[in-house]
C-alpha positions as CSV (number, residue, x, y, z in Angstrom):
1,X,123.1,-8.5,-191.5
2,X,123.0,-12.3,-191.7
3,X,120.6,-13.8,-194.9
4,X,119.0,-17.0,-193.5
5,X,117.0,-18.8,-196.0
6,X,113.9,-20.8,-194.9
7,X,113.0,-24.7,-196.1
8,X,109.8,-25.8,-194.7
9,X,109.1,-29.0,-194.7
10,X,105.9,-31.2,-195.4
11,X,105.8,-34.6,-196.0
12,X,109.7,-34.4,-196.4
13,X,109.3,-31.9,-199.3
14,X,110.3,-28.2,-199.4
15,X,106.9,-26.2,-199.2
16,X,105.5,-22.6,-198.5
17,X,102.3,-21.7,-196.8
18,X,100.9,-18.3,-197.0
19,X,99.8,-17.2,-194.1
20,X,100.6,-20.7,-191.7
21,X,97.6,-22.2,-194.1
22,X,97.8,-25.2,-194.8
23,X,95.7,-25.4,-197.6
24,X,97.3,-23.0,-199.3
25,X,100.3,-24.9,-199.9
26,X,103.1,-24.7,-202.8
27,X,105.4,-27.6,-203.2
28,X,108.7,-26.0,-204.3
29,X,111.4,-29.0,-204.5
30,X,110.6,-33.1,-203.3
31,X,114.1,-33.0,-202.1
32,X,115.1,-30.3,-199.4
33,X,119.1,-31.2,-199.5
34,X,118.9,-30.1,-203.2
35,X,117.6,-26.4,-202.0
36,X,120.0,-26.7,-199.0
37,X,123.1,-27.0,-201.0
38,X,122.2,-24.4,-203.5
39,X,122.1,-22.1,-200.8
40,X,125.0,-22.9,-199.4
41,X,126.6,-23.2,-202.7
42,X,125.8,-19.3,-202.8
43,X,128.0,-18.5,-200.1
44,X,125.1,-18.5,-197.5
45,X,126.1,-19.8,-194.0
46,X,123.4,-20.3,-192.1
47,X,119.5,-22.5,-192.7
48,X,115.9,-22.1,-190.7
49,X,114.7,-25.3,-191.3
50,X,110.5,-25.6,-190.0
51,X,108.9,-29.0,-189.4
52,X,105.4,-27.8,-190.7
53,X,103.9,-31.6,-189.9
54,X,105.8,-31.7,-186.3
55,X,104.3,-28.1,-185.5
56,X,101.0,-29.4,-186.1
57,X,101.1,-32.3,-184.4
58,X,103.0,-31.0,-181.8
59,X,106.3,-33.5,-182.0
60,X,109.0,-33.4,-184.2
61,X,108.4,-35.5,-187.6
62,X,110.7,-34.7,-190.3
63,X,114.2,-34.9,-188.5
64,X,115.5,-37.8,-190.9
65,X,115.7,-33.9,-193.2
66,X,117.7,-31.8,-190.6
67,X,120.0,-35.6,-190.4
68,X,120.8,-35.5,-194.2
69,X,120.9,-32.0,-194.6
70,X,123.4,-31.4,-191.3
71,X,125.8,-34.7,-192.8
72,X,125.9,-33.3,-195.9
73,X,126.6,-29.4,-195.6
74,X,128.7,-27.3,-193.2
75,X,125.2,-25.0,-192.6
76,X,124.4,-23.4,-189.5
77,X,121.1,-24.9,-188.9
78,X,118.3,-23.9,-186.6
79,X,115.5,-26.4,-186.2
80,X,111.8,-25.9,-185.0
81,X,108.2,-27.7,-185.1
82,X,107.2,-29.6,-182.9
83,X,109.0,-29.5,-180.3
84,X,107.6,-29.5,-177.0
85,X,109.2,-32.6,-175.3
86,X,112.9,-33.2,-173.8
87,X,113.2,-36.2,-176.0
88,X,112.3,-34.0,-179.5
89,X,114.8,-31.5,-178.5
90,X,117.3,-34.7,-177.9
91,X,116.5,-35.6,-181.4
92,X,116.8,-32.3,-182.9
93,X,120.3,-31.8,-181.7
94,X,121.4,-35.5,-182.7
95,X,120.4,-34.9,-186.0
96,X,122.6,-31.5,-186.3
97,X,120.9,-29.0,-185.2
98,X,123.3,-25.9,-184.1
99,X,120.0,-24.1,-182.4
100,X,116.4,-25.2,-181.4
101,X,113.7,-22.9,-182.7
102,X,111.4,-22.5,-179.6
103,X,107.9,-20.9,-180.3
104,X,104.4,-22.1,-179.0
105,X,106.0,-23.4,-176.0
106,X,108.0,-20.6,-174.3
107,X,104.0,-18.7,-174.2
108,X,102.4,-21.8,-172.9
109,X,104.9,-23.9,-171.0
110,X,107.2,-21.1,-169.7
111,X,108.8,-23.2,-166.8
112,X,109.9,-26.2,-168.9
113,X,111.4,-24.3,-171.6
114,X,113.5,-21.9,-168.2
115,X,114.7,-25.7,-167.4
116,X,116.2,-26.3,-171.0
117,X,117.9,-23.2,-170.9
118,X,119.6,-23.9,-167.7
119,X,120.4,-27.5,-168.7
120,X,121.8,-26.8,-172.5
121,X,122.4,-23.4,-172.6
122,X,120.6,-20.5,-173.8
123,X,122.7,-20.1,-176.9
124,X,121.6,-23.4,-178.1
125,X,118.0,-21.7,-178.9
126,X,116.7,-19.3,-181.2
127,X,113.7,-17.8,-179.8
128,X,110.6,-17.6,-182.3
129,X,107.8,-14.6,-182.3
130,X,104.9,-14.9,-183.6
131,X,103.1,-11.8,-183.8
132,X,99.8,-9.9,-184.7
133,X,98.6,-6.6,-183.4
134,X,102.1,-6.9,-181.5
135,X,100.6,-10.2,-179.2
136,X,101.9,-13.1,-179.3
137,X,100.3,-15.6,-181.9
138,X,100.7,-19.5,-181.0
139,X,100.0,-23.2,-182.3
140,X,100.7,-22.2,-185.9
141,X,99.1,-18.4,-185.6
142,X,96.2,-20.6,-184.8
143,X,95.7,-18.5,-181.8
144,X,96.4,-14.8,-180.8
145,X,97.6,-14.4,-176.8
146,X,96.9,-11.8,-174.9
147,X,101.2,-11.2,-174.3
148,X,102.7,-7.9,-175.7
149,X,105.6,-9.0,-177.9
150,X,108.0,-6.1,-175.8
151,X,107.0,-7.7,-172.2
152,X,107.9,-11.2,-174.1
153,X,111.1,-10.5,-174.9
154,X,111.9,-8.8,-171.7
155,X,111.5,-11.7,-170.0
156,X,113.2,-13.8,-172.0
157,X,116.3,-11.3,-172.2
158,X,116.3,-11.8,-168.4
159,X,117.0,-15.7,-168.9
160,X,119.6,-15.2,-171.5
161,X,118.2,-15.6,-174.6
162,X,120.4,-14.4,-177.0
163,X,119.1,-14.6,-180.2
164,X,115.0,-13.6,-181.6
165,X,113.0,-13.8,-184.6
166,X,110.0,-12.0,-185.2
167,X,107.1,-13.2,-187.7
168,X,104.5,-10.7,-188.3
169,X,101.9,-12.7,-189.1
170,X,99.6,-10.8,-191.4
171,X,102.3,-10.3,-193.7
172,X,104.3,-14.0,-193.7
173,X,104.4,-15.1,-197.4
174,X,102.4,-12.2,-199.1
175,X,105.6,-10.8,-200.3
176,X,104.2,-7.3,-199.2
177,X,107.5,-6.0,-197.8
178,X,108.5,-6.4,-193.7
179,X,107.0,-4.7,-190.7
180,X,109.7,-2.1,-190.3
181,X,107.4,0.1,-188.2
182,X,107.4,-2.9,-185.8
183,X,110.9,-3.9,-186.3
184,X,112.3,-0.7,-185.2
185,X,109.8,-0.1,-182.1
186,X,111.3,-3.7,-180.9
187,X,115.2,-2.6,-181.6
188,X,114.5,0.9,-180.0
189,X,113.4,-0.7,-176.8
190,X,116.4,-3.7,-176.6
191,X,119.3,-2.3,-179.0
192,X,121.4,-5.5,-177.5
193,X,119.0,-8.1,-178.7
194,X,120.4,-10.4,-181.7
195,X,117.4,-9.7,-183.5
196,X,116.3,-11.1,-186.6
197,X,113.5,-10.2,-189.1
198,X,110.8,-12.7,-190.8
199,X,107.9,-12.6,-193.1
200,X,107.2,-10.4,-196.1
201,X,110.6,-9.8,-197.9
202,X,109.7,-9.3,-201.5
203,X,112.8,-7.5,-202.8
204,X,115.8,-7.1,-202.5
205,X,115.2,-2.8,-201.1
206,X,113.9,-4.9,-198.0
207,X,116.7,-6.6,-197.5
208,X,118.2,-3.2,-197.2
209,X,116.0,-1.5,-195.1
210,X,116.2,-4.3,-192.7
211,X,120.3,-3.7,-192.3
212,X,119.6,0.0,-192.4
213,X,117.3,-0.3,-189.4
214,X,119.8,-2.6,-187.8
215,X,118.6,-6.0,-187.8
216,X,121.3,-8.4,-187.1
217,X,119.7,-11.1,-189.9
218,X,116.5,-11.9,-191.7
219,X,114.9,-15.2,-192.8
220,X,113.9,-15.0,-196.5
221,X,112.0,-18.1,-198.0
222,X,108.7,-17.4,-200.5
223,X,110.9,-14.2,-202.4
224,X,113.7,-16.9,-203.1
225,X,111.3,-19.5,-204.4
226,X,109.5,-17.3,-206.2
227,X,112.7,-15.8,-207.6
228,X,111.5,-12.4,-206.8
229,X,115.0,-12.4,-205.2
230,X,117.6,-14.8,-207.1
231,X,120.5,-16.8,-205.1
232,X,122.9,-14.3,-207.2
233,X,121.3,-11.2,-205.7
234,X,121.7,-12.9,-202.1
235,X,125.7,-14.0,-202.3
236,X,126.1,-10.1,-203.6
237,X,124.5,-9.1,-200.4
238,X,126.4,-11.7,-198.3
């Protein structure tokens, strides 16, 4: 199982939200490369990097980041916020990304986002979930869909998407340990899907149940910056 830290970015600074609030924001580092390189300086490979001010205003903002930190480390970097238009994925894959993080917009603009993965490639995206009460949650968990996670990811099985990560919402940055019980319902119905865990890892035992249930990577962010989970732990595990 892949470890793929988390930088979210406000502002051009390294942040955590609990929750997808806003206001309850924690400024971690004012300089995101820093955190990048100490990451991969602990032998991790690959980087989820958020745009928290592109996903709220709906274009990509901080890519001058996802430049620097692409030119300046050999990370695998996937890329998301904010992007809705041909032009922001254009700029997310000049600037280095190796994957576009699509979330909000394969719910509510399902036949643009079938176009993009027919012109680039369906391993070119990582496909984002959003979930509570296993429905989909879009516009930064802003608002709960009627879509059933399991119909979701059918569908986009059927147009090659390749690799998914799930977000259970209530639990994202509470550090309250992951939804296994949802995890393993998901992997029981598609046991081919590249599937990749997010939101409440606290300790490192979750890191473990998560490769014991057969998760083929998780994104860790708030337990790293909170050092419930240190960077030694993490190149063990790698």
């Amino acid at each position: 199982m892949e470890i793929i830290p988390a930088i979210d970015i406000i502002d051009g600074k390294c942040v955590r939200l609990t929750q997808g609030d806003y206001a309850q924001k924690t400024i971690y580092n004012e300089h995101p490369l820093e955190v990048a390189k100490q990451f991969e300086d602990s032998g991790l490979k690959r980087l989820h990097l958020v745009d928290l001010d592109g996903a709220k205003a709906g274009a990509v903002k901080n890519w001058k980041v996802l430049e620097q930190i692409a030119a300046k480390t050999a990370m695998v970097i996937d890329f998301g916020g904010g992007i809705k238009r041909e032009q922001d994925l254009s700029i997310v894959f000049d600037s280095g990304a190796a994957l576009a993080t699509i979330g909000s917009m394969a719910v509510k603009d399902e036949a643009g986002f079938v176009q993009w993965l027919n012109k680039y490639g369906a391993d070119r995206f990582l496909l984002g979930a959003d979930v509570k009460d296993e429905k989909i949650a879009v516009s930064g968990w802003l608002e709960t869909t009627d879509v059933w996670i399991y119909d979701f990811i059918e569908k986009y099985l059927g147009y090659g998407v390749k690799q998914l990560f799930c977000t259970d919402v209530s639990k994202d940055g509470k550090l309250e340990g992951p939804s296994l019980e949802l995890y393993k319902n998901i992997l029981g119905k598609f046991p081919g899907l590249h599937f990749i865990a997010s939101g409440g890892v606290s300790k490192m035992d979750d890191l473990l149940q998560l490769a014991e249930i057969g998760c083929s990577g998780v994104i860790v962010g708030k337990a790293i910056y909170e050092n419930r989970i240190t960077l030694k732990e993490l190149r063990t595990f790698a």
